[in-house]
C-alpha positions in Angstrom: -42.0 -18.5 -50.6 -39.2 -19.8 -51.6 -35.7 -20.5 -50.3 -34.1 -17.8 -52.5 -36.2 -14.9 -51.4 -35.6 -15.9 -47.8 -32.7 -13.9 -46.0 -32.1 -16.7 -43.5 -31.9 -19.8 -43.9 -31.3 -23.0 -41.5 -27.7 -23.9 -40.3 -28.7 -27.0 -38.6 -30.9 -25.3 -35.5 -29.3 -21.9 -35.9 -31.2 -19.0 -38.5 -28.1 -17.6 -40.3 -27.6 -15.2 -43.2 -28.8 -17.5 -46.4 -25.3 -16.3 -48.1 -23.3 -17.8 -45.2 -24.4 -21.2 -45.4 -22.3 -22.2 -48.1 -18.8 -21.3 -46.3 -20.0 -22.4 -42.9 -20.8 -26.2 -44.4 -17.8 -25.6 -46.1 -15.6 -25.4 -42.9 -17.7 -27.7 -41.1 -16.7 -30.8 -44.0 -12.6 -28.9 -44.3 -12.2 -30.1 -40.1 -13.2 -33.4 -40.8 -12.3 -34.5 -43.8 -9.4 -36.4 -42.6 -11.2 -38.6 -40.4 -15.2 -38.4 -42.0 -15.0 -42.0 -43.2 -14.1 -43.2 -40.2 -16.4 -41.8 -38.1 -19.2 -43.0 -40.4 -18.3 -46.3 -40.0 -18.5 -46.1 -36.1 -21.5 -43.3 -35.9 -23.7 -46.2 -38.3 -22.4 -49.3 -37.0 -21.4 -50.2 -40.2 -24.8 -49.5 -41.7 -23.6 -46.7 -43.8 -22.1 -49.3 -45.9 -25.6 -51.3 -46.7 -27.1 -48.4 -47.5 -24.8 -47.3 -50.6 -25.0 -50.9 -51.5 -28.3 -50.3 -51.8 -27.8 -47.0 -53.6 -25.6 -48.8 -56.0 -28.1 -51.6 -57.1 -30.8 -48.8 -57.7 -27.8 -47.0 -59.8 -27.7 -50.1 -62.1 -24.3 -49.8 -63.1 -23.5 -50.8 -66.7 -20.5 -50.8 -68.6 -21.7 -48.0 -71.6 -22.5 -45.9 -68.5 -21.2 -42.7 -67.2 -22.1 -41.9 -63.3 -22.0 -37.7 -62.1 -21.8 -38.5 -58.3 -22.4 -34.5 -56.4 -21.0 -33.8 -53.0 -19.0 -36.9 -53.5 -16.4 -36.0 -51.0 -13.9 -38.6 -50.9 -15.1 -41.0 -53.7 -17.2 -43.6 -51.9 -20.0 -43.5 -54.2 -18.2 -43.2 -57.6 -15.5 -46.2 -56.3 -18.5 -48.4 -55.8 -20.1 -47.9 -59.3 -16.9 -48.8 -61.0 -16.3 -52.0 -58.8 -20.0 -52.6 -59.7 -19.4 -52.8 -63.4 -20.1 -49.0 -64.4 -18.3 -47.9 -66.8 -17.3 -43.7 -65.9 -17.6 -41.6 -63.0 -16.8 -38.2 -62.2 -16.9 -36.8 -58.4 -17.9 -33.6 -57.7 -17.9 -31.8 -54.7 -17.6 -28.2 -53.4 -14.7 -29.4 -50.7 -10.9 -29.4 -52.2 -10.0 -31.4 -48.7 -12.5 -33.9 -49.2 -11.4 -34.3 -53.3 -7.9 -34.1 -52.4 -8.6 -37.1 -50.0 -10.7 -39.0 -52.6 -7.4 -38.8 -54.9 -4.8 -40.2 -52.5 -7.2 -43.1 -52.5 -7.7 -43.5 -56.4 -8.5 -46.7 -57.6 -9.3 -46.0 -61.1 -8.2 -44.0 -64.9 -12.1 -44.1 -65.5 -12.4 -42.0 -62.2 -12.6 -38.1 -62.3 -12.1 -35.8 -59.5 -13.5 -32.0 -60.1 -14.5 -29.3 -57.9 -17.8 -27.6 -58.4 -20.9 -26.4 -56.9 -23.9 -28.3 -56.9 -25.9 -25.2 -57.5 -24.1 -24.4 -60.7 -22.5 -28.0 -61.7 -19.5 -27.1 -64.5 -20.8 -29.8 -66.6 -22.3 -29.5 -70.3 -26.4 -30.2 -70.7 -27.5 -33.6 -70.9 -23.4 -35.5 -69.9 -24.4 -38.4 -67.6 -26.3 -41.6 -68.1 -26.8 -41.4 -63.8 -26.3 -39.2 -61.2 -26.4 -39.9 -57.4 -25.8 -37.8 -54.2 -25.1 -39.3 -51.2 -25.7 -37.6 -47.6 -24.7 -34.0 -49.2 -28.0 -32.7 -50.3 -29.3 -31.1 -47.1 -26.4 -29.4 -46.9 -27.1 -27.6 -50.1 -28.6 -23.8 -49.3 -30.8 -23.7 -52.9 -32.2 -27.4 -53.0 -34.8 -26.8 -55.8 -31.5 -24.6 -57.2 -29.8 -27.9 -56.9 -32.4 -30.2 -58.5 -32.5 -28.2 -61.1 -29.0 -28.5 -62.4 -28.8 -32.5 -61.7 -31.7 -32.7 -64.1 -29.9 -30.5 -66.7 -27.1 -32.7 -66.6 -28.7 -35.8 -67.3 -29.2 -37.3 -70.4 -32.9 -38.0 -71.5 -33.6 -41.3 -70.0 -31.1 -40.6 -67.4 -32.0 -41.3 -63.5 -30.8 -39.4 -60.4 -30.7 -41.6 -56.9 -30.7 -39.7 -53.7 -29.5 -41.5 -50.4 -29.7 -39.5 -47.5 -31.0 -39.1 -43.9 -34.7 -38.6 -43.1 -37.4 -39.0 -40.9 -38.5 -42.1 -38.5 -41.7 -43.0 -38.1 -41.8 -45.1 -35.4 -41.9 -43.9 -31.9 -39.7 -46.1 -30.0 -37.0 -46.2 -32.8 -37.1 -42.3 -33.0 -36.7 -42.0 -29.2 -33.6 -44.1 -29.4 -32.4 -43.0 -32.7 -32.4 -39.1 -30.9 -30.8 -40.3 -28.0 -27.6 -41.9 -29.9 -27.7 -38.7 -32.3 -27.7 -35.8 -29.6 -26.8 -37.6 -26.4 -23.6 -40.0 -28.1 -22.6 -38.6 -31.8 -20.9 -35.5 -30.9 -18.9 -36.8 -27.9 -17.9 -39.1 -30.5 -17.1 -37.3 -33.0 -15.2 -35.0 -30.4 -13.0 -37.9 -29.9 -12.4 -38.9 -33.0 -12.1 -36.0 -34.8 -11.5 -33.5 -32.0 -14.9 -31.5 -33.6 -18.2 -31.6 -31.5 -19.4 -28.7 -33.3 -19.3 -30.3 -37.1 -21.1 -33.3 -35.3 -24.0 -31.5 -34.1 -24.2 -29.3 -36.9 -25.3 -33.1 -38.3 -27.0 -34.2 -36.3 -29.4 -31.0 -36.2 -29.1 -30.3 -39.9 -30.6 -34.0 -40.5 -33.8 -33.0 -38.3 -34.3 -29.7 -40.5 -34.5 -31.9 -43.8 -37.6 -32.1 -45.5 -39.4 -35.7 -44.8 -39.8 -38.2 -47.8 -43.3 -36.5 -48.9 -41.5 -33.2 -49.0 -38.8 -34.1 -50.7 -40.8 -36.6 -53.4 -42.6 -33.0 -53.9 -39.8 -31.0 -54.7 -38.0 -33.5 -57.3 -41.1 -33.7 -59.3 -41.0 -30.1 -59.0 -38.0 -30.0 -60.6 -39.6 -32.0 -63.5 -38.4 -35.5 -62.7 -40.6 -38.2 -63.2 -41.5 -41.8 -61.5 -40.7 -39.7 -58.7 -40.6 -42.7 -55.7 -38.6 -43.2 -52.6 -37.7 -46.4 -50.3 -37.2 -46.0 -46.2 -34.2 -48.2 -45.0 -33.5 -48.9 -41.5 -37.0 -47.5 -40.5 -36.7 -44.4 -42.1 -33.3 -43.2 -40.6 -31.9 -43.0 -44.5 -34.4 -43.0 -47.6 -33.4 -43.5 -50.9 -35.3 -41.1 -53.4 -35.6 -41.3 -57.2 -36.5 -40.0 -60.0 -35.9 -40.3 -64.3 -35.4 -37.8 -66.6 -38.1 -38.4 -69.4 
């Protein structure tokens, strides 16, 4: 069955109404906005930062090339591409706090903030030579939806890169990793950003995310091809990709 027909859907351990999700991650990203790339820095230890680097050097970024970076948020992502010799890059995210954020801190004319739905991108067939997603797609309520439209959007030959949490293998590394995520992250991301609730909305909704099989599945699915995936950190992140061919 699939995730449209459902009537509930997953809000991270909680079964809501599927039409709620959308305004309820919505809120959850609007209260922290202000402080989310600060807490990522001190939630990762840092290691948030390797793993864009990582996302960037799969990205290839050339100078004839134009990157559409969804649920970009504040403009991590699209910032790094141009500093990495790409040569466009729109951001595009649902949340006007996390795009109004990603403008104060502009460093670029070749850099485009726009506000859009990853389920129904406001971009023309077949625009960008590359198109990444960072932490945002299990947060989406239509995925396949969601797949979909990034493949529309890229230009034959184009490649979508997909950084975001997933599932640990190893026993002793999962144990700890659940014991920083439920016993530690939301306290700290009480205290940070006085919100315990977005926190473990997080931490929950990256344990309902389909593993790397799963997710390899549904992007060729979705008609990508070369479909392949790379754990980092023990499988804590996984970068996924795939071309349009």
């Amino acid at each position: 069955m699939s995730q449209k027909k459902n009537k509930n859907i997953d809000f991270g351990y909680k079964n809501i109404s599927i039409d709620k999700k959308k305004d309820l991650v919505k809120d959850v990203f609007d209260k922290v906005a202000s402080k989310y790339d600060f807490v990522n820095d001190i939630s990762s230890f840092g290691l948030h930062r390797y793993w864009k680097n990582e996302l960037i050097y799969l990205l290839a970024p050339q100078k004839h090339q134009v990157l559409g970076d969804l649920a970009g948020g504040t403009g991590d992502i699209a910032k790094r591409y141009l500093l990495n010799g790409g040569g466009k890059a729109d951001i595009i995210d649902i949340n006007f706090n996390m795009i109004q954020r990603g403008i104060t801190k502009s460093i670029s004319k070749n850099l485009r903030h726009l506000v859009g739905n990853c389920e129904s991108i406001p971009i023309k067939d077949n625009t960008y030579d590359r198109v990444s997603i960072a932490f945002g797609l299990r947060n989406i309520t239509y995925r396949e939806k969601a797949l979909k439209e990034v493949y529309r959007i890229l230009k034959p030959g184009g490649r979508f890169v997909c950084l975001e949490f997933s599932h640990v293998e190893n026993k002793v590394i999962k144990n700890l990793y659940d014991i920083w995520s439920f016993k530690f992250l939301p306290s700290l991301g009480e205290l940070i950003s006085d919100n315990r609730k977005a926190y473990q909305y997080l931490v929950e909704s990256i344990r309902m995310f389909p593993n790397q099989e799963q997710l390899s599945y549904l992007m060729t699915k979705t008609n990508f091809s070369r479909v392949k995936y790379k754990n980092l950190s023990q499988g804590i992140v996984a970068i996924h990709s795939g071309w349009k061919i």
